[in-house]
C-alpha positions in Angstrom: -4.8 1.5 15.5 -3.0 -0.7 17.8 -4.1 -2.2 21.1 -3.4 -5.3 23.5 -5.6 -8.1 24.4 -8.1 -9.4 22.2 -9.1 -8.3 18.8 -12.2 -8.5 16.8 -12.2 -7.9 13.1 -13.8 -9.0 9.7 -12.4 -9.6 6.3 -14.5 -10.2 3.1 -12.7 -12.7 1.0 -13.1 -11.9 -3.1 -17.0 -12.1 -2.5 -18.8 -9.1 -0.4 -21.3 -11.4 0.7 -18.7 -13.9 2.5 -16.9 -12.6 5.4 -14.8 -14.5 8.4 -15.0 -13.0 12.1 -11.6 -13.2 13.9 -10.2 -13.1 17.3 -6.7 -12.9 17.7 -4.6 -12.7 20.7 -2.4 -9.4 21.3 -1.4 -8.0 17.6 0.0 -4.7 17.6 -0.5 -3.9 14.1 -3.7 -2.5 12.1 -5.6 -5.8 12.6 -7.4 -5.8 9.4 -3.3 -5.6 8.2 -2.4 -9.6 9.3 -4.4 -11.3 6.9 -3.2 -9.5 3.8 -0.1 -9.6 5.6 -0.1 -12.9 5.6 -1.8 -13.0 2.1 1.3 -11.4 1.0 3.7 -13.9 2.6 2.3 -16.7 0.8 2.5 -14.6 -2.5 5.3 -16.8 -4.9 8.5 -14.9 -5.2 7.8 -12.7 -1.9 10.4 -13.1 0.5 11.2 -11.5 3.9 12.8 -8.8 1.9 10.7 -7.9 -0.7 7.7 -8.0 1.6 9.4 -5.1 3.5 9.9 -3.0 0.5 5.7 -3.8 -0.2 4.7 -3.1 2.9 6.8 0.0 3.9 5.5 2.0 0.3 1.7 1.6 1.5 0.3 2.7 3.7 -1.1 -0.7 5.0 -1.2 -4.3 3.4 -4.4 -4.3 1.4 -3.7 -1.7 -1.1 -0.5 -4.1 -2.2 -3.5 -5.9 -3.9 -5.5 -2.9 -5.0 -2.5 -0.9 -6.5 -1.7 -0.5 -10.1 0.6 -2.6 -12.0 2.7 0.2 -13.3 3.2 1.5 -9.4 3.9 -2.0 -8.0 6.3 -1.8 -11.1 8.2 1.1 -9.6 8.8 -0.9 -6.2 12.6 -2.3 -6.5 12.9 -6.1 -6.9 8.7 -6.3 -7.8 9.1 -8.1 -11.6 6.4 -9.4 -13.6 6.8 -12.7 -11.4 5.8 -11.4 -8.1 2.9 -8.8 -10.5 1.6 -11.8 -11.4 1.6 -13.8 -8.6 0.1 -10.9 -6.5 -3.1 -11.9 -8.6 -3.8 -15.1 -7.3 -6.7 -15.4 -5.0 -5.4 -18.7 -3.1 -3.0 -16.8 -1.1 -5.9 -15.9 0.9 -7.3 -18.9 1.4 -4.4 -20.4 2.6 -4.1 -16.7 4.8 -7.5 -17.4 5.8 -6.9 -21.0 7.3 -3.6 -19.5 8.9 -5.8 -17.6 10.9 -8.2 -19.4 12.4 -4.9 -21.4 13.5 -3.7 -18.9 15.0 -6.7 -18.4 17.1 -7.3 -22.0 17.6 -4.0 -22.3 19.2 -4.2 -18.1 20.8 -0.8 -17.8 19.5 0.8 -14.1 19.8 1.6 -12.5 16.2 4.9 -9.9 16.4 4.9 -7.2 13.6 8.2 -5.9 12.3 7.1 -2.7 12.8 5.6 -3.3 16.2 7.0 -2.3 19.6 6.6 -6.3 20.7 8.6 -7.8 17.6 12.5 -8.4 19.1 14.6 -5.3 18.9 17.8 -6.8 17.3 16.3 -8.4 14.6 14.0 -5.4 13.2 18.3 -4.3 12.5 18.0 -7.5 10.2 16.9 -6.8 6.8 15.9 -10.4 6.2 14.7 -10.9 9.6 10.9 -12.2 9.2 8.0 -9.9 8.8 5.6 -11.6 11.4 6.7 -14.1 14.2 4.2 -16.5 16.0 5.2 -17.6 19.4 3.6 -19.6 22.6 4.5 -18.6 26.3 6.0 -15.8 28.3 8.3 -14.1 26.5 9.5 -11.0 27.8 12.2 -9.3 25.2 11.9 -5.5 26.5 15.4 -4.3 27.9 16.8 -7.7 28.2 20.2 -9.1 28.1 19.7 -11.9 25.2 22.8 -14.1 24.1 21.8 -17.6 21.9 23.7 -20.8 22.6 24.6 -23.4 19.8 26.5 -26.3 19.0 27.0 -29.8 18.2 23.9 -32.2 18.4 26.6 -34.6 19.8 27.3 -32.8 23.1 30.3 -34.4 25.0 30.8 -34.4 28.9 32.8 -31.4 28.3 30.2 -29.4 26.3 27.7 -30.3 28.6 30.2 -29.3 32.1 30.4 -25.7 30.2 27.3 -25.4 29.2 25.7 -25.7 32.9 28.4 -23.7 34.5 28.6 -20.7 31.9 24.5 -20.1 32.5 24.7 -21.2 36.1 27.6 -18.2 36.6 25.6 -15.8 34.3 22.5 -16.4 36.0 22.8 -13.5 38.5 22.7 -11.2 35.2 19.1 -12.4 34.4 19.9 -12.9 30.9 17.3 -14.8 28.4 19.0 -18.0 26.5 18.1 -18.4 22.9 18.8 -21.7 21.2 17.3 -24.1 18.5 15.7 -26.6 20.5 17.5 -29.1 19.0 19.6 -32.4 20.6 22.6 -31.4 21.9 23.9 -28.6 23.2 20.5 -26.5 22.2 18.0 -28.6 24.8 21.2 -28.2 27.0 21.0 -24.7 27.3 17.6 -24.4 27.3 17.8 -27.3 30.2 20.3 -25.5 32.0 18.4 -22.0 31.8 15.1 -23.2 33.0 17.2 -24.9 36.5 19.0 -21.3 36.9 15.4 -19.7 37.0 16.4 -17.9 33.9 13.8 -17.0 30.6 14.6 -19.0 27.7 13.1 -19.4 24.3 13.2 -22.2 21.8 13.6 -20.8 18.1 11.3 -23.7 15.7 12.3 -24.7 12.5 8.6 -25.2 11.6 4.9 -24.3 13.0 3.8 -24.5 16.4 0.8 -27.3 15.7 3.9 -29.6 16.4 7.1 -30.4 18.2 10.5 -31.5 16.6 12.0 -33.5 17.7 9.1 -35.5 19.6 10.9 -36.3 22.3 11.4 -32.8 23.3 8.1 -32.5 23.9 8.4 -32.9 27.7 10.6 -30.1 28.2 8.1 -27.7 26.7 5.5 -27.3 29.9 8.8 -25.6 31.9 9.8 -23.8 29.1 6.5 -22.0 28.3 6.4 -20.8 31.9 9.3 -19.1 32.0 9.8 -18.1 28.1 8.5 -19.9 24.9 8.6 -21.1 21.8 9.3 -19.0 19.0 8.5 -19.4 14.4 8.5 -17.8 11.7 6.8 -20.8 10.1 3.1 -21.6 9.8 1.1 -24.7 11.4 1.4 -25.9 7.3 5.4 -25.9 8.0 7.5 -29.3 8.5 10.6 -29.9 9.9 12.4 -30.0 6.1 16.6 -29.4 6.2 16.0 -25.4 4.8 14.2 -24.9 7.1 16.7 -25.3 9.9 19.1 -23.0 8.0 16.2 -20.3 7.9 15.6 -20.5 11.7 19.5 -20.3 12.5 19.3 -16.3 11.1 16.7 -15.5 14.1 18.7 -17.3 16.5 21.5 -15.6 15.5 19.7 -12.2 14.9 17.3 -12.0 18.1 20.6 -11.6 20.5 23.3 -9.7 21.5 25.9 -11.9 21.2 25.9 -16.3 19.7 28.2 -19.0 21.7 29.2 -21.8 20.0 29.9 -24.4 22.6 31.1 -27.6 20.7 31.2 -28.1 16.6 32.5 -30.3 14.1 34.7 -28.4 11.3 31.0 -28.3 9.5 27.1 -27.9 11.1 24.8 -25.7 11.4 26.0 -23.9 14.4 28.9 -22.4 12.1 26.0 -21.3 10.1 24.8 -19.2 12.9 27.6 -17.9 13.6 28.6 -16.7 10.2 25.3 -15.1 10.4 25.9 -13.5 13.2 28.7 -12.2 11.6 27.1 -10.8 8.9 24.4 -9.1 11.3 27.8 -7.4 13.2 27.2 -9.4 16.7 29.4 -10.8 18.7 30.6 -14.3 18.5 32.2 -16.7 21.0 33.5 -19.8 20.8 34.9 -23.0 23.6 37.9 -23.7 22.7 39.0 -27.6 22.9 42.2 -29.6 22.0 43.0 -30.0 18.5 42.2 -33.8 18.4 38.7 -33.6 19.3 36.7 -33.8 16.9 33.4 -31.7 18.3 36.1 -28.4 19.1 37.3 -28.2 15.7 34.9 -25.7 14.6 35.4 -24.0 17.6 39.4 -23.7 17.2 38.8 -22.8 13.6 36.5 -19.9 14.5 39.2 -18.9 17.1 41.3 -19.4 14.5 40.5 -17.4 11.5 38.8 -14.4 14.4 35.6 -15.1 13.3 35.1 -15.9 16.9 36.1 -14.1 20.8 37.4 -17.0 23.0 35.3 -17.5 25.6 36.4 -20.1 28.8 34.4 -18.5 31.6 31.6 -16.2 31.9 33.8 -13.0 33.1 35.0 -13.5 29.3 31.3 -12.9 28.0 30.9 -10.2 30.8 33.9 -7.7 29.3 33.6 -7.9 25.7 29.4 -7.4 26.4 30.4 -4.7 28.4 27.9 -6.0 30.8 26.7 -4.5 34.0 28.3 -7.1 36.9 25.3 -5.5 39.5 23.3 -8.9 40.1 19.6 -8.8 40.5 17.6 -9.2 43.8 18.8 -12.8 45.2 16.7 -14.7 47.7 18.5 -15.4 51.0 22.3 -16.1 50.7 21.8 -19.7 52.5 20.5 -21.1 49.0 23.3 -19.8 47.1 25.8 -23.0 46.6 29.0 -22.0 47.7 32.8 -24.3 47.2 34.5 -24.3 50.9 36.7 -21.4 49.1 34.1 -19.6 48.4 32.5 -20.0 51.8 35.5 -19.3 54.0 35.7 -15.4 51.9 32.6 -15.1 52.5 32.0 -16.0 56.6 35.4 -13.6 56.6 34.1 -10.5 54.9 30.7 -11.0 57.0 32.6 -10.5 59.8 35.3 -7.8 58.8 33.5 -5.7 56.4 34.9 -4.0 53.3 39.1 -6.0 53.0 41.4 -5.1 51.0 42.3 -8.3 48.2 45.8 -9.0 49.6 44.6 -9.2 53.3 41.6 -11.5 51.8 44.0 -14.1 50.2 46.4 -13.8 53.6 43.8 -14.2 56.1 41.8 -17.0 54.3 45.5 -18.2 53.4 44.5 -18.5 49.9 47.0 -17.4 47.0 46.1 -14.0 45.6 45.2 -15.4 41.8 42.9 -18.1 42.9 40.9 -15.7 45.1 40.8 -13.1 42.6 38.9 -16.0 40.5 37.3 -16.7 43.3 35.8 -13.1 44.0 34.3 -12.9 40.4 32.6 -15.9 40.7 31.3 -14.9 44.0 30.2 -11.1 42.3 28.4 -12.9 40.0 26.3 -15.0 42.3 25.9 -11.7 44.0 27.3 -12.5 47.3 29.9 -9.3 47.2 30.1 -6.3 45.6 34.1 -4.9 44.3 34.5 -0.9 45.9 37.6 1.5 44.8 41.0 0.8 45.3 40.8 -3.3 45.6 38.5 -4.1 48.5 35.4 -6.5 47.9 32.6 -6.7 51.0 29.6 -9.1 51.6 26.2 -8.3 50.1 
């Protein structure tokens, strides 16, 4: 049974005689499933992974606390640990409180299984089995790359950062970051001006925001995007968590950019793990002597990491389509005088071939052709066969 909207369901909690109504914005999954679900979750010794291996050998979540020992038994990785854990009744208490959170707070619920849970992570066997988030996410057929780095941005992180998202903008792709200091708010900063979706991955529930003074970017963020957990409204910002939340950052994407890092941090972390989920990984590169492009060189380094310097660099390897979407009139596009003399000459030509371009705006030929991609990507021109570029 699945629907969208607004569900309506009862659950009867170890006594017939007690039962709890529920309402719960837009779950996609049997709804009596997300309490024993979530039941399950808080079950000691039941991870992401063995939860999966549960709930994929019944047929839905309340027989896992029905079922005979000796077939739970037969489940690989259930020991007597988990067997007797699965007996305690306080897991659905706590399940029960989770729930009238989540409809306190009309939080959407995401499913593994489900057709709304992000499409790169369900390829994550440790992704997580339920996601809560707040907002307007849109994740279907999306372009998706995550953004991390140093909590100590420099000028020069934050002069990349801007420009990268600024040049992909045209591509409509959603930014993914950690919603930490740093480059994370940067890119999330930096999406938001460019018009672009963008979602906060939290390393704890959404009754709260870490850190506090984030709290003012979240109005923007939730109306283009959201906020995205894995953890409940009884999760603090503790240091595993961080490291937890790092694997959907890295996971829910195509591809992870490390901007700026130290030789250690957390952003490494992501990219390591976006390693080990086969995604692509870029990296800034910096001079050896600075101390925030270290990790970056070292990624570039050891080819754990592509090199990335502009956005066309991102654009190849992703094999991206360059065709821009619908742009609103050309006269609030910001243009360099470079830029703008190409452009009032193709206006007025037509289609030109690249070599007439760079003699009639008496530009050398390499810095137009730099010029040109920038100004595909902003969706002023479109490249035809055989070399010539005209105005859009």
């Amino acid at each position: 049974m699945r629907s969208a909207g607004k569900i309506l369901f009862t659950i009867f909690i170890n006594n017939p005689d007690k039962f709890h109504t529920f309402n719960i914005q837009t779950i996609c999954m049997r709804h009596e499933d997300l309490f024993y679900v979530l039941a399950l979750l808080k079950v000691e010794g039941v991870g992401d992974v063995t939860a999966k291996k549960l709930l994929h050998h019944f047929p839905d979540a309340a027989l896992i606390f029905k079922s005979k020992i000796s077939e739970l038994r037969a489940i690989s990785g259930v020991g007597d640990y988990v067997l007797r854990n699965l007996k305690d009744k306080s897991t659905f208490a706590k399940a029960e409180a989770e729930l009238r959170f989540i409809e306190q707070q009309n939080l959407k619920v995401a499913y593994h299984l489900d057709a709304d849970y992000p499409a790169n992570l369900k390829h994550c066997s440790d992704g997580p089995v339920l996601l809560f988030s707040l907002g307007n996410i849109d994740l279907n057929h999306r372009k998706i790359i995550s953004i991390v780095g140093t909590r100590q941005i420099t000028a020069y992180g934050q002069d990349f950062c801007r420009n990268l998202i600024a040049d992909l903008a045209p591509l409509d792709p959603i930014i993914v970051s950690g919603f930490a200091y740093g480059v994370d708010i940067a890119a999330h900063q930096a999406a938001v001006d460019n018009g672009l979706q963008t979602i906060g991955i939290l390393a704890h529930g959404l009754n709260q925001i870490y850190p506090k003074a984030h709290q003012k970017y979240v109005p923007r963020i939730l109306k283009n995007g959201g906020l995205m957990t894995e953890f409940w409204s009884t999760s603090s910002p503790e240091r595993e968590n961080f490291i937890r939340r790092n694997r959907i950052v890295a996971g829910i994407s195509e591809a992870t950019i490390v901007i700026e890092s130290a030789d250690k941090g957390g952003s490494l972390i992501t990219a390591n793990m976006a390693n080990g989920y086969h995604r692509e990984v870029f990296a800034v590169p910096g001079r050896a002597s600075d101390k925030y492009s270290q990790g970056c060189n070292n990624l570039i380094k050891t080819q754990k990491a592509q090199l990335i310097t502009d956005a066309a660099d991102l654009i190849y390897h992703l094999n991206w389509d360059l065709k821009p979407k619908a742009i609103q009139q050309r006269l609030f596009i910001d243009m360099n005088h470079e830029e703008q003399k190409i452009y009032d000459f193709l206006l007025k030509n037509g289609k030109e071939l690249l070599d007439l371009i760079a003699i009639e705006c008496e530009l050398p030929i390499f810095k137009v052709s730099g010029l040109l991609l920038n100004m595909e990507l902003k969706g002023l021109i479109r490249p035809l066969p055989g070399k010539y570029f005209e105005a859009i």
